[in-house]
PyMOL Python script that loads the backbone (N, CA, C, O; Angstrom):
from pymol import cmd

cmd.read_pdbstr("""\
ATOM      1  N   UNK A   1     -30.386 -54.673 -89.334  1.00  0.00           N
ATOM      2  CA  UNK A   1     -29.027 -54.772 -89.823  1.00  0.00           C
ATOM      3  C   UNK A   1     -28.974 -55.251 -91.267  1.00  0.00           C
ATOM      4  O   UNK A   1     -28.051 -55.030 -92.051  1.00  0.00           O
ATOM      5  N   UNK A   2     -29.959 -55.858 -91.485  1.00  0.00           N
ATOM      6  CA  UNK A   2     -29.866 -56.755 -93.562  1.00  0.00           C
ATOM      7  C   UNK A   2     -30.258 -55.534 -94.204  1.00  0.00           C
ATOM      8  O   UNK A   2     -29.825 -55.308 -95.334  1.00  0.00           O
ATOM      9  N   UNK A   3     -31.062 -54.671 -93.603  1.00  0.00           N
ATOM     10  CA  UNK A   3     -31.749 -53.630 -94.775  1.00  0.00           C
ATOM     11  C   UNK A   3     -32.829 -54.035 -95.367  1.00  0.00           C
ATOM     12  O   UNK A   3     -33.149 -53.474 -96.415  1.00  0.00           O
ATOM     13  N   UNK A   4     -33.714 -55.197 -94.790  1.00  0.00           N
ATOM     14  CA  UNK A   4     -34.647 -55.242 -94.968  1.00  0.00           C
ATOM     15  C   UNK A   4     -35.918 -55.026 -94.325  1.00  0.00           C
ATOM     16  O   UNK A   4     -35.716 -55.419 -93.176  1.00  0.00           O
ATOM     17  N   UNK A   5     -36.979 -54.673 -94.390  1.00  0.00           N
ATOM     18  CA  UNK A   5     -38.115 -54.075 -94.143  1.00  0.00           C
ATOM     19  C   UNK A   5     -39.484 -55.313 -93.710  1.00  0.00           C
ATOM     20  O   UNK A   5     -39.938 -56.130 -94.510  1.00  0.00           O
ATOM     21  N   UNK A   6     -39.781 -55.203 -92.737  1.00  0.00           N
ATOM     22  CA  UNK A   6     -40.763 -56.362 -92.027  1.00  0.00           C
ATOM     23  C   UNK A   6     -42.095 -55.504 -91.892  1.00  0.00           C
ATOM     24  O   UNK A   6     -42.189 -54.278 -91.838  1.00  0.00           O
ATOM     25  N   UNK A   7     -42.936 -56.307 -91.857  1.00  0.00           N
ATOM     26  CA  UNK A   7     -44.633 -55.254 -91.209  1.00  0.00           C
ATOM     27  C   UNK A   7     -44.393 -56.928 -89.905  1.00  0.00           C
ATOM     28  O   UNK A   7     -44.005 -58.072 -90.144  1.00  0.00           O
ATOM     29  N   UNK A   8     -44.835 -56.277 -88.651  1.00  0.00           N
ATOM     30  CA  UNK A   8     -45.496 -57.220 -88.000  1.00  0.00           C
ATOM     31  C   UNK A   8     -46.851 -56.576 -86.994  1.00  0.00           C
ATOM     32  O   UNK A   8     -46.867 -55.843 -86.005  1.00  0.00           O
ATOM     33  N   UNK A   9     -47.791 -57.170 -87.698  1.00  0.00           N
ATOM     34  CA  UNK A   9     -49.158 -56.986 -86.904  1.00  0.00           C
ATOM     35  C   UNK A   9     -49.768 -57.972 -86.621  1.00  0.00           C
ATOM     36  O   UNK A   9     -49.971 -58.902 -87.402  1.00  0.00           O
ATOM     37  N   UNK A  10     -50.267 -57.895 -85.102  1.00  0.00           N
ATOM     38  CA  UNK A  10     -51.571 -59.142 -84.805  1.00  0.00           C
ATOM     39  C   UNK A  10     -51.414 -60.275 -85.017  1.00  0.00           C
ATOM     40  O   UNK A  10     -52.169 -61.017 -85.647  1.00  0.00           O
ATOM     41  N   UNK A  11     -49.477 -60.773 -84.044  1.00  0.00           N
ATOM     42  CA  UNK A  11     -48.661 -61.897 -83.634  1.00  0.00           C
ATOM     43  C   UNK A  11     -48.792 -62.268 -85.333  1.00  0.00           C
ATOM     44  O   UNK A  11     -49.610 -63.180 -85.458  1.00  0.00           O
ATOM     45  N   UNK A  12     -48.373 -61.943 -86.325  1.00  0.00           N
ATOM     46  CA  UNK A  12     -48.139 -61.834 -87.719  1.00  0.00           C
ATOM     47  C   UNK A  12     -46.180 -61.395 -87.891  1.00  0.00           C
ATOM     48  O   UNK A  12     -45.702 -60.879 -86.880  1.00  0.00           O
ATOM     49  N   UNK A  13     -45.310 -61.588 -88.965  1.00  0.00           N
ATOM     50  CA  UNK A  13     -44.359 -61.456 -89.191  1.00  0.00           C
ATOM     51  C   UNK A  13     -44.237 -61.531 -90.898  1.00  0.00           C
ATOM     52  O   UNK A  13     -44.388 -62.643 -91.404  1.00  0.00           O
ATOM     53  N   UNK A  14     -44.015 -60.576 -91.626  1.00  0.00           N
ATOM     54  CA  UNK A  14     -44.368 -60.395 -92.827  1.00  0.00           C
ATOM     55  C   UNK A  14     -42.759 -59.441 -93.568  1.00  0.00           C
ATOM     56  O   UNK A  14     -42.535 -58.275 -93.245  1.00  0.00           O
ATOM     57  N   UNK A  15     -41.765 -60.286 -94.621  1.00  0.00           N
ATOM     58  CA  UNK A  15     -41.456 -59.064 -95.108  1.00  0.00           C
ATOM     59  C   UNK A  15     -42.286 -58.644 -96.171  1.00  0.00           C
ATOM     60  O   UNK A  15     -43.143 -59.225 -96.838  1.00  0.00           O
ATOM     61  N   UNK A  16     -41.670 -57.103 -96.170  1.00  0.00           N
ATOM     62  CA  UNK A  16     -42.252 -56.416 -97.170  1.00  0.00           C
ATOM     63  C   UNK A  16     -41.230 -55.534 -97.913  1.00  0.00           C
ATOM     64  O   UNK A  16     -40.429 -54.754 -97.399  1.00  0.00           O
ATOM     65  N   UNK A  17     -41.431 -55.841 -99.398  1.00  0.00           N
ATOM     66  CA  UNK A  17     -40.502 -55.511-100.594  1.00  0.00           C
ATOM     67  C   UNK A  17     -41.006 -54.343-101.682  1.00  0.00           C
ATOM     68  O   UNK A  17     -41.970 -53.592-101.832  1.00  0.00           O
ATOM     69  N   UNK A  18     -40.108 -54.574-102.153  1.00  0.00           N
ATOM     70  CA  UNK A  18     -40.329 -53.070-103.829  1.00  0.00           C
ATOM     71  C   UNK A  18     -40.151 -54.317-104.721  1.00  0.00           C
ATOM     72  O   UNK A  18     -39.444 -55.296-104.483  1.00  0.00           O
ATOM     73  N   UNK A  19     -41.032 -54.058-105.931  1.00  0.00           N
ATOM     74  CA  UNK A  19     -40.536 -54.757-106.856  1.00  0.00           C
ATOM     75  C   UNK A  19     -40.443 -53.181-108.366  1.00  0.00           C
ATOM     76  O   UNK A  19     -41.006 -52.101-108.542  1.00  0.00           O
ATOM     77  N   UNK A  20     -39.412 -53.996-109.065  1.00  0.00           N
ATOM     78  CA  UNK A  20     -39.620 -52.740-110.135  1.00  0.00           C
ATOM     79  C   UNK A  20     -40.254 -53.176-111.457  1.00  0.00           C
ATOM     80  O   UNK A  20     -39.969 -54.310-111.842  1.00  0.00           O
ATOM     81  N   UNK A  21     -40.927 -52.565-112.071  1.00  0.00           N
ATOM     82  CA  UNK A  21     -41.707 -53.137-113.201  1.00  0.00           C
ATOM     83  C   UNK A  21     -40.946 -52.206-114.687  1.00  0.00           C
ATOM     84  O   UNK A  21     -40.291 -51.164-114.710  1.00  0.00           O
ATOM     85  N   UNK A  22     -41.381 -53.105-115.766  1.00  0.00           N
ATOM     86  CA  UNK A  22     -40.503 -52.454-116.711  1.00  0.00           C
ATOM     87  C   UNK A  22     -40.891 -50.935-117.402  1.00  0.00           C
ATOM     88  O   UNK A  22     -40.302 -50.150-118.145  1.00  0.00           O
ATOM     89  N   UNK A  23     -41.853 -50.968-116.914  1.00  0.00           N
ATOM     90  CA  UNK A  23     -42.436 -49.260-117.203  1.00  0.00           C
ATOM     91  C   UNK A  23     -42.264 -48.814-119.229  1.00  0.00           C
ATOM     92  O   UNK A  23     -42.411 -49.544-120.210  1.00  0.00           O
ATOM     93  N   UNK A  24     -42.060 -47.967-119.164  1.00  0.00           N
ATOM     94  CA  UNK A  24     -41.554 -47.465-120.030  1.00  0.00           C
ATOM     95  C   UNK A  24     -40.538 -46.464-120.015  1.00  0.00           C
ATOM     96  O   UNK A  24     -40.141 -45.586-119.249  1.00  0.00           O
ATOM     97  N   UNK A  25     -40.201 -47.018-121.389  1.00  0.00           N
ATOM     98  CA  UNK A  25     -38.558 -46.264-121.245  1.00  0.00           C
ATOM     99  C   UNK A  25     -38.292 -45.708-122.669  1.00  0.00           C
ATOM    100  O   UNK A  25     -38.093 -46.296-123.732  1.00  0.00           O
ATOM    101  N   UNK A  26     -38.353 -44.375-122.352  1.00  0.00           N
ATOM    102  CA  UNK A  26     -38.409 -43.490-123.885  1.00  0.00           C
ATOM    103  C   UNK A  26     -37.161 -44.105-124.948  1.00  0.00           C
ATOM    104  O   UNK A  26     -36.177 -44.524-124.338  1.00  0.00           O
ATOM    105  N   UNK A  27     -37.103 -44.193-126.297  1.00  0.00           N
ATOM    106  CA  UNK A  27     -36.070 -44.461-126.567  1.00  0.00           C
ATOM    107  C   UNK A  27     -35.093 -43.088-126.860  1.00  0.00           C
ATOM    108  O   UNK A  27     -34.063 -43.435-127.439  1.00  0.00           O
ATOM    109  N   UNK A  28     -35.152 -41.727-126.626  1.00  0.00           N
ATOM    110  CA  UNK A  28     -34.004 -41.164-126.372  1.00  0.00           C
ATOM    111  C   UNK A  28     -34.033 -40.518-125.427  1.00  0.00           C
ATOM    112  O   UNK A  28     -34.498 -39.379-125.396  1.00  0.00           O
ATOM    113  N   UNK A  29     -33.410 -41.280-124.217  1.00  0.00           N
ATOM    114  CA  UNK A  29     -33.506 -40.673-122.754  1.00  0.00           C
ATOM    115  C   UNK A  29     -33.145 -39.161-122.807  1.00  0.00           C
ATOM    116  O   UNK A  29     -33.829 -38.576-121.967  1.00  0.00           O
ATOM    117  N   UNK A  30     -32.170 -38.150-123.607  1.00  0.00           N
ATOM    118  CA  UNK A  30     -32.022 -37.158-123.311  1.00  0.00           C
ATOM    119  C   UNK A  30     -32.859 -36.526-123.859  1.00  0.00           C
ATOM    120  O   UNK A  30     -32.703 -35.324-123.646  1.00  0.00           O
ATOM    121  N   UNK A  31     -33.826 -36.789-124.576  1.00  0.00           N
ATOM    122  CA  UNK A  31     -34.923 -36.056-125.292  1.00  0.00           C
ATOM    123  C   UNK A  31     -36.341 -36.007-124.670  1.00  0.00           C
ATOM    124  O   UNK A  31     -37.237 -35.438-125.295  1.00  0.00           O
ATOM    125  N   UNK A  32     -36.653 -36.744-123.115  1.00  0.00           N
ATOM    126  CA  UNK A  32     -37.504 -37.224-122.304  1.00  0.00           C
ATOM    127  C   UNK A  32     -38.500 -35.753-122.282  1.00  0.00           C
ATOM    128  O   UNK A  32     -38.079 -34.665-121.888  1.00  0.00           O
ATOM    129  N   UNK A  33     -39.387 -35.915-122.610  1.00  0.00           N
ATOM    130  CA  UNK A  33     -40.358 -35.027-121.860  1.00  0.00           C
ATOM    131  C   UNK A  33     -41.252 -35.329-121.049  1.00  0.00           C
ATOM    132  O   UNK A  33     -41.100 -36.428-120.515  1.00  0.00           O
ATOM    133  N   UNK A  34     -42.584 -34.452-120.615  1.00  0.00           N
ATOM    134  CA  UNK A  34     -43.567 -35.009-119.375  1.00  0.00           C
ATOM    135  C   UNK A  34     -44.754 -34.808-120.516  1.00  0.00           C
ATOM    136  O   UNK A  34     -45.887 -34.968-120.063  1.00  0.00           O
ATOM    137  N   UNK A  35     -44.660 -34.444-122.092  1.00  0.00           N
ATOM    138  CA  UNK A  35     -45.681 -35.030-123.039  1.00  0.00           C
ATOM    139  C   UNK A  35     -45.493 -36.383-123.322  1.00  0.00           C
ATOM    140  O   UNK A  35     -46.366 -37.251-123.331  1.00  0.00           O
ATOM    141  N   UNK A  36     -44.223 -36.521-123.570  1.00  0.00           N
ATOM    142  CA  UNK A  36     -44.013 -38.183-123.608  1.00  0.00           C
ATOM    143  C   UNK A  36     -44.629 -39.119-122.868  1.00  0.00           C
ATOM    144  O   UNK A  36     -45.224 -40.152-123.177  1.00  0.00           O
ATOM    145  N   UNK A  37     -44.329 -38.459-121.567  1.00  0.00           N
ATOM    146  CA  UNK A  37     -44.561 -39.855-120.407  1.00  0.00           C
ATOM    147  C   UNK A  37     -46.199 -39.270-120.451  1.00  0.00           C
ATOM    148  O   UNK A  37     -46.642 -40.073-119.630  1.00  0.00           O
ATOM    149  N   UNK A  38     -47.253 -38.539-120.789  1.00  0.00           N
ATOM    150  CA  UNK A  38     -48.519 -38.314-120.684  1.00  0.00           C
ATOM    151  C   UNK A  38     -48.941 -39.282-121.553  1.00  0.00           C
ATOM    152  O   UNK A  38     -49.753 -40.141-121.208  1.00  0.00           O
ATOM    153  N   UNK A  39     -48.335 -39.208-122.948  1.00  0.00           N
ATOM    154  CA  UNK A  39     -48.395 -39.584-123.666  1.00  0.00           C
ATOM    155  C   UNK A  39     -48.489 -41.853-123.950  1.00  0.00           C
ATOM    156  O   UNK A  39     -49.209 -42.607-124.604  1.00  0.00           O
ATOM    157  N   UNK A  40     -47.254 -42.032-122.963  1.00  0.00           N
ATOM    158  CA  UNK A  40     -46.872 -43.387-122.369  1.00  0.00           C
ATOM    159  C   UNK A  40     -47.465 -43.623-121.271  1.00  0.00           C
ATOM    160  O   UNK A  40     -46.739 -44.336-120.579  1.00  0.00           O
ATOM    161  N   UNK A  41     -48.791 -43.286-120.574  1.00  0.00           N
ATOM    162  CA  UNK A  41     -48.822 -43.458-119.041  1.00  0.00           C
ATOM    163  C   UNK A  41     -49.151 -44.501-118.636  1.00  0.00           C
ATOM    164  O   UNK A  41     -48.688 -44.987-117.604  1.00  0.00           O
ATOM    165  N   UNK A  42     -50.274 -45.217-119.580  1.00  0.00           N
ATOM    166  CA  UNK A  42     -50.794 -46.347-119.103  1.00  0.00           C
ATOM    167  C   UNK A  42     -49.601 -47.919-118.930  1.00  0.00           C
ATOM    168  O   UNK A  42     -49.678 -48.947-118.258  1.00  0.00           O
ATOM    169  N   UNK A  43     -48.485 -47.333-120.011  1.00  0.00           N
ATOM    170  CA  UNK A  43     -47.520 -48.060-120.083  1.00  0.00           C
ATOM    171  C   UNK A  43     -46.411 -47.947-118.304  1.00  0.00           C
ATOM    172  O   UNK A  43     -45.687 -48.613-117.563  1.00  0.00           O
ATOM    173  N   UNK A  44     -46.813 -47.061-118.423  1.00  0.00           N
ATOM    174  CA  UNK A  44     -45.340 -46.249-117.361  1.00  0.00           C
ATOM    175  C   UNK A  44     -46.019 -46.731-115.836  1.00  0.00           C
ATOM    176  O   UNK A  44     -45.241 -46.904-114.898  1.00  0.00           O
ATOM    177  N   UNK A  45     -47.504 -46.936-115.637  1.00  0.00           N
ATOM    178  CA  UNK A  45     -47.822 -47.513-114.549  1.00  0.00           C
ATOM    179  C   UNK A  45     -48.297 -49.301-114.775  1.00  0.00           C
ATOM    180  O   UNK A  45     -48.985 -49.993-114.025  1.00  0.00           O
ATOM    181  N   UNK A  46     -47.819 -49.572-115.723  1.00  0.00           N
ATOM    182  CA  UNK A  46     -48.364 -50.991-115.610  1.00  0.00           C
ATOM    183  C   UNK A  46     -47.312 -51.912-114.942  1.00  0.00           C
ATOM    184  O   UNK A  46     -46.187 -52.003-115.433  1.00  0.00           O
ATOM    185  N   UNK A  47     -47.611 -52.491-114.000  1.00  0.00           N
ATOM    186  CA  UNK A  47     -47.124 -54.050-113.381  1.00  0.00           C
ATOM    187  C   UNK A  47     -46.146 -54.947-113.566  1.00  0.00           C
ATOM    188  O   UNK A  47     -45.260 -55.571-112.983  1.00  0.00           O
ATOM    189  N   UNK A  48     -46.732 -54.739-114.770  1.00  0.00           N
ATOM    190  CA  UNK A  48     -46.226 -56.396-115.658  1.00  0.00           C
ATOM    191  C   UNK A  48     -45.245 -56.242-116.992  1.00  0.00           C
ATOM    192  O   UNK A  48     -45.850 -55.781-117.960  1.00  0.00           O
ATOM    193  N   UNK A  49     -44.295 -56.447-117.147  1.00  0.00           N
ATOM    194  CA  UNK A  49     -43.802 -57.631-116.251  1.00  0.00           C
ATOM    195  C   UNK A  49     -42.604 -56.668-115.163  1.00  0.00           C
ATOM    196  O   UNK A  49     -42.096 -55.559-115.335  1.00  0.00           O
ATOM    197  N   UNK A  50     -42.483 -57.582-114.139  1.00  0.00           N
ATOM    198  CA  UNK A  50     -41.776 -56.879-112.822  1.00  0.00           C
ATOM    199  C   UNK A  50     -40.350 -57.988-112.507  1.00  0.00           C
ATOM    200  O   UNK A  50     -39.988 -59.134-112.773  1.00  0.00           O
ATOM    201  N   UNK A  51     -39.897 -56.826-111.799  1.00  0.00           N
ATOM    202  CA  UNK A  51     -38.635 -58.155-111.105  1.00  0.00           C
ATOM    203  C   UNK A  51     -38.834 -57.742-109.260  1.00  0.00           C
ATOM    204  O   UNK A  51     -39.114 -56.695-108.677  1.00  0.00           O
ATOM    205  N   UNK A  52     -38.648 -58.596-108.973  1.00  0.00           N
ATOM    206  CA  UNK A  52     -38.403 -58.397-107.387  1.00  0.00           C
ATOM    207  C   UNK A  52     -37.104 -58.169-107.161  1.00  0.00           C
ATOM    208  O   UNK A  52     -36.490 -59.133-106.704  1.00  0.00           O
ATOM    209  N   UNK A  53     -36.343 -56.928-107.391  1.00  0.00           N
ATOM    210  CA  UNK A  53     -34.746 -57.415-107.275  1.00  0.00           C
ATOM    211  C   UNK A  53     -34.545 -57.830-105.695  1.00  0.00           C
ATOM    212  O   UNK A  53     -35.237 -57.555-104.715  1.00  0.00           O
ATOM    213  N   UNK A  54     -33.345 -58.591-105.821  1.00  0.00           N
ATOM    214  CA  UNK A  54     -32.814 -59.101-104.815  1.00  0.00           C
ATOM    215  C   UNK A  54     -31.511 -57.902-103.717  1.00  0.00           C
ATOM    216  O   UNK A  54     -31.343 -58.024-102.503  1.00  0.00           O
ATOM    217  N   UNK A  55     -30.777 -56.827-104.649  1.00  0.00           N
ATOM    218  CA  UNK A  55     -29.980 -56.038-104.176  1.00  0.00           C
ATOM    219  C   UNK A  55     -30.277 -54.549-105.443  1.00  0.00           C
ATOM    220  O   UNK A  55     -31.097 -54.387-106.346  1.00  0.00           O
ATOM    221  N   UNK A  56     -29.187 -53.739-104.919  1.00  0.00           N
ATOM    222  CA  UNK A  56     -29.206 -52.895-106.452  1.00  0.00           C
ATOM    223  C   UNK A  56     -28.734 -53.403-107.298  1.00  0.00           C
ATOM    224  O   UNK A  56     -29.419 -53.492-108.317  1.00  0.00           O
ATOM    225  N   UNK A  57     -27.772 -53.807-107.307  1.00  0.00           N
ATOM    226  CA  UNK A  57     -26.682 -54.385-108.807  1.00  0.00           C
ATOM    227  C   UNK A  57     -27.566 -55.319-109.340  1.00  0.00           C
ATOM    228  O   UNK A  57     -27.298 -55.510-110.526  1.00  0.00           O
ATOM    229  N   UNK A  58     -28.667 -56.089-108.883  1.00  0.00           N
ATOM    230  CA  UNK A  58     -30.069 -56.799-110.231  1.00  0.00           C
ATOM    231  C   UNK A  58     -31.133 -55.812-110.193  1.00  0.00           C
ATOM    232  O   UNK A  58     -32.034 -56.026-111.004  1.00  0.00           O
ATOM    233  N   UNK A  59     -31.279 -54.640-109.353  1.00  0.00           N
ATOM    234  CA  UNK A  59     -31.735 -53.653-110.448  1.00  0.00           C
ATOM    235  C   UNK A  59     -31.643 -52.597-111.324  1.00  0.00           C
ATOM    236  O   UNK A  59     -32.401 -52.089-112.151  1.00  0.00           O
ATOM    237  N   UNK A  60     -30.378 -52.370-110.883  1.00  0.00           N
ATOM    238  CA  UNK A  60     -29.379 -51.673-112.044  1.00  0.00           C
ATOM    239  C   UNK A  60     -29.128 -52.605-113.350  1.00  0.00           C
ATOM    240  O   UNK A  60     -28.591 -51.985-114.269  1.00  0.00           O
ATOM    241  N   UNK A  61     -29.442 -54.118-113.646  1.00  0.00           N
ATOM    242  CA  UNK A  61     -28.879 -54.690-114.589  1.00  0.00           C
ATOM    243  C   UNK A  61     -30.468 -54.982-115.008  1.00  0.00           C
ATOM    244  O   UNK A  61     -30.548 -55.709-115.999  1.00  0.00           O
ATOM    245  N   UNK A  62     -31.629 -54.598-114.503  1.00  0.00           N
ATOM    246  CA  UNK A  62     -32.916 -54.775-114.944  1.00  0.00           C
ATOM    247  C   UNK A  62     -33.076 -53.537-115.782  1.00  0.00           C
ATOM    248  O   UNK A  62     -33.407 -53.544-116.968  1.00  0.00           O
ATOM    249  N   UNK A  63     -32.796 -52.409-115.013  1.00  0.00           N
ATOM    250  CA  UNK A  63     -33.136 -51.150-115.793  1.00  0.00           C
ATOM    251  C   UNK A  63     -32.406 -51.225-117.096  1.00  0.00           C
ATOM    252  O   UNK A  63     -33.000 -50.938-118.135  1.00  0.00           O
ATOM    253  N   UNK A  64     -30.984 -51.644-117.101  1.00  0.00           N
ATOM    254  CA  UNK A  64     -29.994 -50.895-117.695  1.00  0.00           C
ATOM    255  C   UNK A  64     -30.899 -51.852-119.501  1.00  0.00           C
ATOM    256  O   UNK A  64     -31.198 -51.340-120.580  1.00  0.00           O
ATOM    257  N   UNK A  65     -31.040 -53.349-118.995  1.00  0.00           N
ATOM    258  CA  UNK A  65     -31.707 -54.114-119.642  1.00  0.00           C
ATOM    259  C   UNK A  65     -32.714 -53.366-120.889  1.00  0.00           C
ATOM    260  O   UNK A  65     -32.574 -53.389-122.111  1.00  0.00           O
ATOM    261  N   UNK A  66     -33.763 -52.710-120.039  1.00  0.00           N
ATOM    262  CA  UNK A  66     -34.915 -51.746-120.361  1.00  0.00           C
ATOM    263  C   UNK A  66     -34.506 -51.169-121.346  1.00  0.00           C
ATOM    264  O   UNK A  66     -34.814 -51.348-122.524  1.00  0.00           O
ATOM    265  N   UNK A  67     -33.644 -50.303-120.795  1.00  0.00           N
ATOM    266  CA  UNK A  67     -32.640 -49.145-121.562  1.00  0.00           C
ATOM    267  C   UNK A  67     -31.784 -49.402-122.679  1.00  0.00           C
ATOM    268  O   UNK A  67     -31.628 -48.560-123.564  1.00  0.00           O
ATOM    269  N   UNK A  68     -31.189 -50.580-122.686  1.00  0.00           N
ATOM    270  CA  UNK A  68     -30.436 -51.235-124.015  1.00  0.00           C
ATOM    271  C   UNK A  68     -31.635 -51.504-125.164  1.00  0.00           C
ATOM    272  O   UNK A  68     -31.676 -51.016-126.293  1.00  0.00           O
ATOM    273  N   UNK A  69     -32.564 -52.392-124.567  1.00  0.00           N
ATOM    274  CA  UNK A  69     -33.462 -52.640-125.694  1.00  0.00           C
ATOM    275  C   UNK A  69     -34.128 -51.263-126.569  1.00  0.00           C
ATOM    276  O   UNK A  69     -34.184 -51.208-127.797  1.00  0.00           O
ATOM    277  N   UNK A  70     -34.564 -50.286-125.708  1.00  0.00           N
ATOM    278  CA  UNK A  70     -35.352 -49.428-126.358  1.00  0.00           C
ATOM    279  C   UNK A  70     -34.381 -47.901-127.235  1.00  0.00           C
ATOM    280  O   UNK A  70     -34.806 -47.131-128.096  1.00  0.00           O
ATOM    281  N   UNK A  71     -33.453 -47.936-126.779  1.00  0.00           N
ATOM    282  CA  UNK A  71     -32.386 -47.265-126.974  1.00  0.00           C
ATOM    283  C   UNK A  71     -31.363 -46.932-128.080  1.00  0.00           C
ATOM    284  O   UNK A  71     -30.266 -47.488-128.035  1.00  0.00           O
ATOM    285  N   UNK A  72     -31.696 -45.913-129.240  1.00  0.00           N
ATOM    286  CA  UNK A  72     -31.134 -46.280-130.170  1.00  0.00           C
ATOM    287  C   UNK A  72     -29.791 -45.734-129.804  1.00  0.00           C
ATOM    288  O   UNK A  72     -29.613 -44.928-128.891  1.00  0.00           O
ATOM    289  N   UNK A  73     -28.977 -46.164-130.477  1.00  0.00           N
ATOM    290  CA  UNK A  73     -27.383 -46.138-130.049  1.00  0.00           C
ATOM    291  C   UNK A  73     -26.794 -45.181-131.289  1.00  0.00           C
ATOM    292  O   UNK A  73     -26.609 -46.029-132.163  1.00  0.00           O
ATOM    293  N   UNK A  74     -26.515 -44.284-131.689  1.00  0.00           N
ATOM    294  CA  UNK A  74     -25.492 -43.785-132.506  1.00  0.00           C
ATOM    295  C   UNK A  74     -24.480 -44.547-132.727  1.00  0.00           C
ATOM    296  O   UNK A  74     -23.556 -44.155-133.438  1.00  0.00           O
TER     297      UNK A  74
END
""", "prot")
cmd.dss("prot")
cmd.show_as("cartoon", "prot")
cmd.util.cbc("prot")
cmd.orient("prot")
């Protein structure tokens, strides 16, 4: 009923989560290609730094975060 996700094995009780990491984030999203992200990969799979969000609306305000910084604005 919470929407959250448990492993239980071998009288064990464990949740288990997504966390999202800041990846990379092209700075002109409508200009995105898959040379880019070849180009960014080691960035686009790294870890660190991550958030564990708690719902969507803190990871919609993590991404959007991402996206403001790298993002040039007209």
């Amino acid at each position: 009923m919470s929407g959250q996700f448990f492993a239980s094995t071998a009288g064990s009780m464990r949740l288990v989560f997504a966390s999202a990491a800041r990846g990379y984030q092209s700075p002109d999203p409508e200009a995105f290609t898959i040379e880019e992200l070849r180009d960014h990969w080691e960035l686009a799979c790294s870890r660190e730094p991550a958030l564990i969000p708690a719902s969507a609306a803190e990871f919609n305000d993590f991404r959007r975060s991402v996206l403001n910084e790298k993002v040039v604005h007209p």
